[in-house]
N, C-alpha and C positions, 0 to 999 in steps of 0.2 A: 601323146602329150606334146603339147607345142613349144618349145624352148625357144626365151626370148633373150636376147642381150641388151646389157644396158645400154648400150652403144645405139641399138635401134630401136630405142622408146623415143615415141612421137613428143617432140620437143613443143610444149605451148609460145605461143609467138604472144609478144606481148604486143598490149593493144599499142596502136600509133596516137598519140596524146593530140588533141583537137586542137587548132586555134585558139579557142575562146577556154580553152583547160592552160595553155601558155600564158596567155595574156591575164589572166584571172591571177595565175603564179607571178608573173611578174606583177603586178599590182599589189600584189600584198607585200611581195619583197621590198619593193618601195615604199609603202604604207610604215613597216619593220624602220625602214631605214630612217626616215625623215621621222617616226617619234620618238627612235633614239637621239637621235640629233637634239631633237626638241626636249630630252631630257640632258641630256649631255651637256649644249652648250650654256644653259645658266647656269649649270653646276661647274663648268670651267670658267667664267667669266665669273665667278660669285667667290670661287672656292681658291681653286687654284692660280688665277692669275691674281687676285686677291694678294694671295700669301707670297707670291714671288716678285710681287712690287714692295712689297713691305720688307724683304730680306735685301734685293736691293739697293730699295730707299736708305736702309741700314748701311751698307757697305758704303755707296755714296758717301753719308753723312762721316761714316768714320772717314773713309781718305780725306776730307774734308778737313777735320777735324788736326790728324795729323799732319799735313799743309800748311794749318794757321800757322801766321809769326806767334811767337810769342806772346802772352797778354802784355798789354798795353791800354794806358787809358782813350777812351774810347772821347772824343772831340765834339761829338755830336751831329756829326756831317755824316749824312746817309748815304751811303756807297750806292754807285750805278754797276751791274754787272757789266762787266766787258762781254763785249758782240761776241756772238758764238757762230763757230760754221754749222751751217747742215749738214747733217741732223743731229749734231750731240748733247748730249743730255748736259744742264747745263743748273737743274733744282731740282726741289722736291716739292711736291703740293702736298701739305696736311689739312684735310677737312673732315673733321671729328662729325661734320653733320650727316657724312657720307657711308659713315662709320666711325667707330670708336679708335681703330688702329689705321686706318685712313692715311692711304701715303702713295705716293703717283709721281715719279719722273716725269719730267718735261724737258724737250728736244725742242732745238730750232727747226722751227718749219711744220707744214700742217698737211704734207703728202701722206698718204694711204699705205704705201708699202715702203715709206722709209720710217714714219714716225706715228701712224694713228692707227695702224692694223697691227702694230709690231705688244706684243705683251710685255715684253722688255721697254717698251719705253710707254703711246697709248694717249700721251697728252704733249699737244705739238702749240708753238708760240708762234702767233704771224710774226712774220720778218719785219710786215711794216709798220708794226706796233713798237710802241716805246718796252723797256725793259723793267727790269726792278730795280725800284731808287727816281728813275728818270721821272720829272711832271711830264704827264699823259696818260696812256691809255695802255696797260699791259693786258693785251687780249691772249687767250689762249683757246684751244679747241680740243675736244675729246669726243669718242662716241658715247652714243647715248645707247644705243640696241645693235652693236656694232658684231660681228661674227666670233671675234675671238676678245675683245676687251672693247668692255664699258665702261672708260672711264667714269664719266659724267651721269651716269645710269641713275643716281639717285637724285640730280639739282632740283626736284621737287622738294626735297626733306631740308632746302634752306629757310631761315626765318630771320627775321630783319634782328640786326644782334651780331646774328653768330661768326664767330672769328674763322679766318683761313689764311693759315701761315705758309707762306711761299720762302722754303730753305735754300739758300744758295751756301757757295765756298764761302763770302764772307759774312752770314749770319740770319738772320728772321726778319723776314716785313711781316707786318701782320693788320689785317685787311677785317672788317666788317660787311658782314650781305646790306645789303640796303634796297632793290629793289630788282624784280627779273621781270622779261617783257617779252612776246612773240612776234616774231618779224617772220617776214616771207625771205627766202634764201638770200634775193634780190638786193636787199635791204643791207648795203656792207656799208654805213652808215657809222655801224653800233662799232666798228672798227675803227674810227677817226681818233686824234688825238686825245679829243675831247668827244665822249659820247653822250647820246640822250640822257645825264642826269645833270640833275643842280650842281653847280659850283663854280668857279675861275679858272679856266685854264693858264695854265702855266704857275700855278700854283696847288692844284691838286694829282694825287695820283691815282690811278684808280684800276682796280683788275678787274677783268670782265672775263665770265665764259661767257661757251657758244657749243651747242651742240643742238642735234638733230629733235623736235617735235610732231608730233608725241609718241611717246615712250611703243616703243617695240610695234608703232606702226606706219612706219616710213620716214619720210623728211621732207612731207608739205610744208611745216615751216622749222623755225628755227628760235630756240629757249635761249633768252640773253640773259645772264646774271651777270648784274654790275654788285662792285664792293670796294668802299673808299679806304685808301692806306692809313691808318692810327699809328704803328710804330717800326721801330726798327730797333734789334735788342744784335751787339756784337756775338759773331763766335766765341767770343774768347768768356761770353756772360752766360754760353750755353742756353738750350730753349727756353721759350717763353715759359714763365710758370702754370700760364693758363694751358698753354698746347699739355706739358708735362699733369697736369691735373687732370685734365679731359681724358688721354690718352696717356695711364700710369705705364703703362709696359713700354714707353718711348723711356720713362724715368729710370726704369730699371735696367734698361741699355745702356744709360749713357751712366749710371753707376758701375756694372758691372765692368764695362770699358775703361772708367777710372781707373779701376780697383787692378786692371791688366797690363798696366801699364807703370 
């Protein structure tokens, strides 16, 4: 009888994996990767940055809030924000058309990795545009299919009408859509004082976006939404009753806040 040890059992060698059996592997890991991505990132840009410009937008409004003077009657003279440095956050955009809870910081300046890629902030204001209050042209920028935040993702779902309240420390302008238009990049026009809509300048005021067209596939050109200022309601009058009607869970904040105080 022939006695064998385990020690000197013939060892199977494993096969040497082909080229085109790597390559095949790496292909699909990549495949893996890029449609997770593809699931991932509108679920972060939808979901969760969503939700952390609205907590935010919040915080903001309360230090705000807390800062006012005291109420005082209101004159009728529409405050101009004072200049802000780059890139601090400086308001708050509410556009109920965008969504119902709809609420986006806005920084001076319209750089990629200080103010338009950042999820904390996501919607940037040209420098060389007028402010809120001032007669002209308050142009701001957001992306539209941007990697980690879309601001502007929805300015198709505006209709001539709908109001967008731009919240600063001292209180609501609030803005009607009126008409959007598609420019080639080129085209920084729609950025003048006074842009392609009817009216006088130096007596009207007017906010405009700008972001990338079309939607989620490049930025051959460029979606301009113009909308002309209607009012201005002080902090001390609290929100517009239409933003607070549109958007009730803005109402129940700023109750709850009374009530903590």
């Amino acid at each position: 009888m022939v006695h064998t040890h385990a020690g000197s059992r013939t060892r199977r060698r494993r096969a040497r994996l082909s080229p085109l059996t790597v390559i095949g592997e790496l292909l699909l890991l990549g495949g893996l990767g890029v449609l997770g991505y593809i699931v991932w990132q509108p679920w972060h840009t939808g979901v969760t940055v969503t939700m952390k410009q609205t907590e935010l937008s919040a915080e903001e409004s309360a230090v705000w809030d807390q800062a006012a003077p005291a109420a005082a009657p209101w004159d009728g003279t529409v405050p101009v924000t004072a200049q802000p440095a780059e890139p601090d956050v400086f308001a708050v955009l509410h556009v109920p058309a965008f969504g119902t809870t709809y609420a986006n910081r806005v920084a001076e300046g319209v750089g990629w990795e200080t103010v338009l890629n950042l999820d904390e902030k996501g919607v940037g204001h040209y420098p060389t545009t007028q402010l809120p209050g001032e007669f002209g042209n308050f142009a701001l920028a957001g992306h539209r299919s941007g990697p980690l935040i879309n601001a502007f993702r929805e300015v198709m779902n505006l209709r001539v009408g709908d109001p967008l309240f731009v919240e600063t420390a001292d209180g609501w302008y609030t803005y009607r859509f009126r008409d959007i238009e598609y420019v080639l990049p080129d085209e920084t026009d729609v950025l003048n004082p006074f842009p392609r809509l009817d009216g006088t300048p130096g007596e009207d005021r007017i906010l405009t976006l700008t972001t990338c067209h079309p939607k989620w596939a490049g930025s051959a050109e460029r979606a301009i939404a113009y909308s002309v200022y209607e009012d201005f309601q002080p902090r001390s009058a609290g929100p517009p009753a239409e933003l607070l009607e549109l958007n009730p869970t803005m109402g129940a904040t700023q109750a709850s806040r009374g009530d903590s105080e």
